[in-house]
DSSP file (Angstrom, degrees, kcal/mol; ACC not computed):
  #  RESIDUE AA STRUCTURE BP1 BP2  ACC     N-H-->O    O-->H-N    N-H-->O    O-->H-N    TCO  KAPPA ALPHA  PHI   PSI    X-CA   Y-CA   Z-CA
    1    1 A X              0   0    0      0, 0.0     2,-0.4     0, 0.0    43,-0.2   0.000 360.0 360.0 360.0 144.8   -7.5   -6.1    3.5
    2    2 A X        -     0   0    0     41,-0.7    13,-2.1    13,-0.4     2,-0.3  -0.974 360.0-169.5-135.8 138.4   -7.9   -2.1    3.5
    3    3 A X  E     +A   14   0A   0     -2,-0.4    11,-0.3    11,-0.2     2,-0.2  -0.983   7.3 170.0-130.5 149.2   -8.1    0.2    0.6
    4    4 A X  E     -A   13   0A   0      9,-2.0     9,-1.8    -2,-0.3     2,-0.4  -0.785  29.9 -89.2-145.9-172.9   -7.9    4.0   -0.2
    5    5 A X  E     +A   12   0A   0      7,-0.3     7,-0.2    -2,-0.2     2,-0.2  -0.766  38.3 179.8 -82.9 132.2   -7.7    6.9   -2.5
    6    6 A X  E  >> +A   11   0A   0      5,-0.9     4,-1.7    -2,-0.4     5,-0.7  -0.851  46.2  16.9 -57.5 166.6   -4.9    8.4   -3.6
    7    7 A X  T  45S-     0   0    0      1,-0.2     3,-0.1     2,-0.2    -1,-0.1   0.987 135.0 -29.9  19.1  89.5   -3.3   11.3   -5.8
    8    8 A X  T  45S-     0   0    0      1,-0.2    -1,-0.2     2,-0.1    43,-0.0   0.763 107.0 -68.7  59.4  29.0   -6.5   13.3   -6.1
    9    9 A X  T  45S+     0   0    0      2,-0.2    -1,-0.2     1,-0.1    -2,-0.2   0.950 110.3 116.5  89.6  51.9   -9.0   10.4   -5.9
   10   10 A X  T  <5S+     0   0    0     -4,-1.7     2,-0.4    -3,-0.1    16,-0.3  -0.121  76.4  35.7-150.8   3.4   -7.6    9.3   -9.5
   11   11 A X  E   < -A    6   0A   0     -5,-0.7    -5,-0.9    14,-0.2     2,-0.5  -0.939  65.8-148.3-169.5 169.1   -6.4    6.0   -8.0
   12   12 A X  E     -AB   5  24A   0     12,-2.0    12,-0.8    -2,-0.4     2,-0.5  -0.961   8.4-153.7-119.1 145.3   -7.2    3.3   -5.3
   13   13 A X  E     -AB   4  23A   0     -9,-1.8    -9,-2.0    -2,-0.5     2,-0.4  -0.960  14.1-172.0 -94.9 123.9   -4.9    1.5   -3.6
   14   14 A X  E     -AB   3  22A   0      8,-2.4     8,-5.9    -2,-0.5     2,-0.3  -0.912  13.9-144.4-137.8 132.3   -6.2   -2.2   -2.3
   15   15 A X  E     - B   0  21A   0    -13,-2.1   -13,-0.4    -2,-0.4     6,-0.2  -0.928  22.2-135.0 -98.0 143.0   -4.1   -4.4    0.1
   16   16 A X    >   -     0   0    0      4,-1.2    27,-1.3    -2,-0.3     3,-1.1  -0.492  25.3-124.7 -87.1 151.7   -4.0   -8.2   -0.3
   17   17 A X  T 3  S+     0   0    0     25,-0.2    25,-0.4     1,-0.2    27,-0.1   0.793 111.4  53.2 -45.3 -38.8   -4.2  -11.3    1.3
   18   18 A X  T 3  S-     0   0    0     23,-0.1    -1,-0.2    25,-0.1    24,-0.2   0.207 120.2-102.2-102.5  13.9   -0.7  -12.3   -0.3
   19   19 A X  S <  S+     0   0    0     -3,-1.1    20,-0.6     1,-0.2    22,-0.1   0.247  80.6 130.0 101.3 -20.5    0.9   -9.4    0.8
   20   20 A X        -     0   0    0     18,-0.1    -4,-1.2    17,-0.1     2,-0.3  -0.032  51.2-133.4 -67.5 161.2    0.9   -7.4   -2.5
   21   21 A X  E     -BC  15  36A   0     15,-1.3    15,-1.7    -6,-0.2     2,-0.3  -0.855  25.9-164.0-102.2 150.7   -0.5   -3.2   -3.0
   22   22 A X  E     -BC  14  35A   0     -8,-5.9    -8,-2.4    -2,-0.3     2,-0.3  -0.930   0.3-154.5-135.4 131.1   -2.5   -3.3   -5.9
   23   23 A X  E     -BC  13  34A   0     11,-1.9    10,-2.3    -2,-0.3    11,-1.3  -0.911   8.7-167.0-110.3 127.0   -3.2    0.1   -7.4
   24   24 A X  E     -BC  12  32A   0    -12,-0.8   -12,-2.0    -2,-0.3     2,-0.7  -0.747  22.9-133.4 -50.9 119.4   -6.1    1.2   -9.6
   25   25 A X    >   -     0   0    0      6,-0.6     3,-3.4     3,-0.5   -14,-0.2  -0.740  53.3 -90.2 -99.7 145.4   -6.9    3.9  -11.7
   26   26 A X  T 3  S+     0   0    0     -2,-0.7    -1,-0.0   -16,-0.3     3,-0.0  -0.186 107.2   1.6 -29.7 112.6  -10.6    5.1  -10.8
   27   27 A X  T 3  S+     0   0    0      0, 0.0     2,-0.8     0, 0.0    -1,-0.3   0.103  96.0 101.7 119.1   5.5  -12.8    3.3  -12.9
   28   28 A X    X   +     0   0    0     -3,-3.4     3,-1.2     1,-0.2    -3,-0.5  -0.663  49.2 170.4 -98.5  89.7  -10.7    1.1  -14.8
   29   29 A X  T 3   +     0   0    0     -2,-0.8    -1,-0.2     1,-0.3    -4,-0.1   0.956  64.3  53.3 -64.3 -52.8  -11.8   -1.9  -12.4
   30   30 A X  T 3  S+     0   0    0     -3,-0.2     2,-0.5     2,-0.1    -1,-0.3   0.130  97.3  61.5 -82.8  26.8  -10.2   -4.8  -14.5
   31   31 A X    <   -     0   0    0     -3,-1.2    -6,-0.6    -6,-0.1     2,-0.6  -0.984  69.7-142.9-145.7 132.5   -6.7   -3.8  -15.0
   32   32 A X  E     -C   24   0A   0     -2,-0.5    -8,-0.3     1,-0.2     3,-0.1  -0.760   5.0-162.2 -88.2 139.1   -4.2   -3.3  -12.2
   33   33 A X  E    S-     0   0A   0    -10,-2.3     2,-0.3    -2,-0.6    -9,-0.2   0.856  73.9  -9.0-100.3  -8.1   -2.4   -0.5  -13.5
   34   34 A X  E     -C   23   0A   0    -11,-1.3   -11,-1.9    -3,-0.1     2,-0.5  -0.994  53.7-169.9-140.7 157.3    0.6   -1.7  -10.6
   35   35 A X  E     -C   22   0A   0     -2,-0.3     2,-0.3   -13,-0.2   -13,-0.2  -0.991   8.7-158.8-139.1 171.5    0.9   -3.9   -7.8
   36   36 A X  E     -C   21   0A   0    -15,-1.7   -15,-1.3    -2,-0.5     3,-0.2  -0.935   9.3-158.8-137.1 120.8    4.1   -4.0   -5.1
   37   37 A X        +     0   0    0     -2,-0.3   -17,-0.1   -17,-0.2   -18,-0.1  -0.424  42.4 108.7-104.2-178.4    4.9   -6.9   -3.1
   38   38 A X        +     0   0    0      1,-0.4     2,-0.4    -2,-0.1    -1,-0.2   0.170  39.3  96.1 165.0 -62.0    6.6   -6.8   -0.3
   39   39 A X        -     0   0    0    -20,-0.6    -1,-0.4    -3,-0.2     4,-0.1  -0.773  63.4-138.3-107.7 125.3    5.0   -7.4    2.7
   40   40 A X  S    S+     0   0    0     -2,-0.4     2,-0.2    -3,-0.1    -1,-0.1   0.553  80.3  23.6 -58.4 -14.8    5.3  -11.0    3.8
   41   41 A X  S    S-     0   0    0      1,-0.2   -23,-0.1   -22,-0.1    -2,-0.1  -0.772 104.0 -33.8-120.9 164.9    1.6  -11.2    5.0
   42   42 A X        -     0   0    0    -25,-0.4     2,-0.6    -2,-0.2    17,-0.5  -0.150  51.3-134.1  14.5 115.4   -2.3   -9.6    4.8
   43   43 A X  E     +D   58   0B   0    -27,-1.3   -41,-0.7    15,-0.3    15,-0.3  -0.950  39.8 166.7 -49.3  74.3   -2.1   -6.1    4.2
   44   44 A X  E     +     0   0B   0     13,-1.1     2,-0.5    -2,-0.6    14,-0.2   0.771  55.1  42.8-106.4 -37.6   -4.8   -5.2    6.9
   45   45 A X  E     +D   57   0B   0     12,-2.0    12,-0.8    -3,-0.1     2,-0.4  -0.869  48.4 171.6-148.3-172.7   -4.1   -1.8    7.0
   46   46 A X  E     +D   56   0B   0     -2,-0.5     2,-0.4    10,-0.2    10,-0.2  -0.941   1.0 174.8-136.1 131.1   -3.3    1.4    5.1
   47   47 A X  E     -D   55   0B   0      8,-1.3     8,-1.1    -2,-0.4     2,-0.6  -0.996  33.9-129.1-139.4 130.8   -3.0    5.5    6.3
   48   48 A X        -     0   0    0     -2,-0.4     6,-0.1     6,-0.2     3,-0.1  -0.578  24.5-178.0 -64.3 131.3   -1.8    7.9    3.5
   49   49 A X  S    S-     0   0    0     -2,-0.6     2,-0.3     1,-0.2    -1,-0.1   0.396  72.1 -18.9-111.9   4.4    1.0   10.0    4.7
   50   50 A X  S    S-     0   0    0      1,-0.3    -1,-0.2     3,-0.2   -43,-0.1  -0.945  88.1 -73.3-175.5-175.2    1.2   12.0    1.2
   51   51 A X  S    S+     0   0    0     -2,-0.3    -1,-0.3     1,-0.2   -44,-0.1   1.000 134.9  24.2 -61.1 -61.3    0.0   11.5   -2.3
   52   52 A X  S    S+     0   0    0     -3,-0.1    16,-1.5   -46,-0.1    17,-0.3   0.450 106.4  82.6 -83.0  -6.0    2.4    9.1   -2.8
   53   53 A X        -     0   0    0     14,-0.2     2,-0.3    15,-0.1    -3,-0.2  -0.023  47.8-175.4 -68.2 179.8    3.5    7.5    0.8
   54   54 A X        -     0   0    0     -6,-0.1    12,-0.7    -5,-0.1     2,-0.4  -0.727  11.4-156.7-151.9 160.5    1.4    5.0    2.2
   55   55 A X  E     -DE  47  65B   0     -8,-1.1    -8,-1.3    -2,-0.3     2,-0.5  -0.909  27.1-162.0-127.1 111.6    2.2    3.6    5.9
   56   56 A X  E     -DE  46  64B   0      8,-2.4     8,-0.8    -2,-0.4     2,-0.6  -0.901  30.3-141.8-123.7 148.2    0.7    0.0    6.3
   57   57 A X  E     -DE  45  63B   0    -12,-0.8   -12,-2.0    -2,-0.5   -13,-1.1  -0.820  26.2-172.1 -80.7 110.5   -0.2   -2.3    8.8
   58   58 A X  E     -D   43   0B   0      4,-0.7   -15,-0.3    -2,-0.6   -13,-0.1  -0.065  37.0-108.0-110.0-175.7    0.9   -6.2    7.5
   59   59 A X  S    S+     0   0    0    -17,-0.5     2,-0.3     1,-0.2   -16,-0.1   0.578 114.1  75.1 -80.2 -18.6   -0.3   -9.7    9.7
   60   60 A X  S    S-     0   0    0    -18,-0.2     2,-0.3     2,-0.2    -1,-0.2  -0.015 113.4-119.0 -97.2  37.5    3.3  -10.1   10.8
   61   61 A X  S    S+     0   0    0     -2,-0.3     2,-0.4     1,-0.1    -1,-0.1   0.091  74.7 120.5  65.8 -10.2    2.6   -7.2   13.1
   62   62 A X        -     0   0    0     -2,-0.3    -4,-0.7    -5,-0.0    -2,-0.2  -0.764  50.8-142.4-104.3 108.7    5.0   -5.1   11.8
   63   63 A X  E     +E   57   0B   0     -2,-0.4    14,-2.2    -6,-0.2     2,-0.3  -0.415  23.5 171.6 -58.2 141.3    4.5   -0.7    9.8
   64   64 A X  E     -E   56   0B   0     -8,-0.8    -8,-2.4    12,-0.2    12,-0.2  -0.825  29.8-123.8-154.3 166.6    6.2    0.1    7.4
   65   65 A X  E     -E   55   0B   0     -2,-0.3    10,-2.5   -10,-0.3     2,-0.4  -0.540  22.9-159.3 -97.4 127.2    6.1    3.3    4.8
   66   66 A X  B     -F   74   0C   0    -12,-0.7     2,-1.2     8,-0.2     8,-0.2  -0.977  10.5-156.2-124.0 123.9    5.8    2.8    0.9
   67   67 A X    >   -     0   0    0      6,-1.9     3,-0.7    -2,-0.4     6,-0.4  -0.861   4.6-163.8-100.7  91.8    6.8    5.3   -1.7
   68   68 A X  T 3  S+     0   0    0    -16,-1.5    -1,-0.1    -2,-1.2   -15,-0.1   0.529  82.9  65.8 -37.2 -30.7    4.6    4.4   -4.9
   69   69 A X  T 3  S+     0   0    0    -17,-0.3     2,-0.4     4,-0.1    -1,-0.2   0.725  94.9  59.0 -87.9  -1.7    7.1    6.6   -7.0
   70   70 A X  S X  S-     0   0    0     -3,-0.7     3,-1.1     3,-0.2     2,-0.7  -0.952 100.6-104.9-118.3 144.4    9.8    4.6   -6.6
   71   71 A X  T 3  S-     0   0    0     -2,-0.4    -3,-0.1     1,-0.3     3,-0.1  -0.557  88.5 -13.3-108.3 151.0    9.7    1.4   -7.6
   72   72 A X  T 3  S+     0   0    0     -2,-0.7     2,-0.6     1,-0.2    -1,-0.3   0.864  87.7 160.1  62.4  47.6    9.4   -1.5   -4.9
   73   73 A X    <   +     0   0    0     -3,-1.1    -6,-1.9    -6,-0.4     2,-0.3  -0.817   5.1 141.7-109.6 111.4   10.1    0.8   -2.0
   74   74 A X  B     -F   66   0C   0     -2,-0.6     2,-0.6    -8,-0.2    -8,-0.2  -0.910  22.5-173.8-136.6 151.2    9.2   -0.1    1.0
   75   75 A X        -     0   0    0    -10,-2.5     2,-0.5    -2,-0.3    -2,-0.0  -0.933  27.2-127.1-126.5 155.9   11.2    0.3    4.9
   76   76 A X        -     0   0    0     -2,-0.6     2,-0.3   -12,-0.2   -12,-0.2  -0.931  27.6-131.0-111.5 143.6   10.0   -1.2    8.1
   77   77 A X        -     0   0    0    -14,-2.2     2,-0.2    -2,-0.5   -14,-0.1  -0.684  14.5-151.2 -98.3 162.4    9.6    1.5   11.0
   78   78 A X        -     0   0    0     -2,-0.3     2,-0.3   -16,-0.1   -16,-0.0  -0.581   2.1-152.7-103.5 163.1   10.9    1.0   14.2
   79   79 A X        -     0   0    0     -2,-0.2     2,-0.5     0, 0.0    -2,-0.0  -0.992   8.5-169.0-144.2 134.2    9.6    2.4   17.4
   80   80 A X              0   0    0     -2,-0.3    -2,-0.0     1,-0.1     0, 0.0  -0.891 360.0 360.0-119.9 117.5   12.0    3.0   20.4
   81   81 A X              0   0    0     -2,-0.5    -1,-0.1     0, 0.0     0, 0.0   0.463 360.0 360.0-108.3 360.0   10.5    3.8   24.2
């Protein structure tokens, strides 16, 4: 599980075991103010590509890019050598 900061430190994003984002707003701990499933595994890791992008790493080996303003949007990247 990874989590991080987004849109101006005014929310957290926490990945799950069960695949899910769950997003926070800073200091309201006990309410998820969203979550997005999605990812068939562990959310292990997470790299902001914007305020609202995310790129994460799942257990089933596989990136893919989530846009948080739209809802439940998620692609898997490819890589071609």
């Amino acid at each position: 599980m990874d989590s991080l900061f987004l849109q101006s430190n005014s929310k957290v994003v926490c990945g799950d075991g069960d695949g899910a984002l769950q997003i926070f707003n800073w200091g309201e701990w006990g309410n998820i103010s969203d979550s997005y499933p999605g990812h068939p595994a562990s959310v292990d890791c997470m790299v902001p590509l914007s305020e609202d992008i995310l790129c994460t790493g799942c257990m089933d080996g596989k990136l893919r890019y989530v846009i948080l303003t739209c809802v439940r949007c998620s692609c898997d990247l490819e890589f071609r050598g």
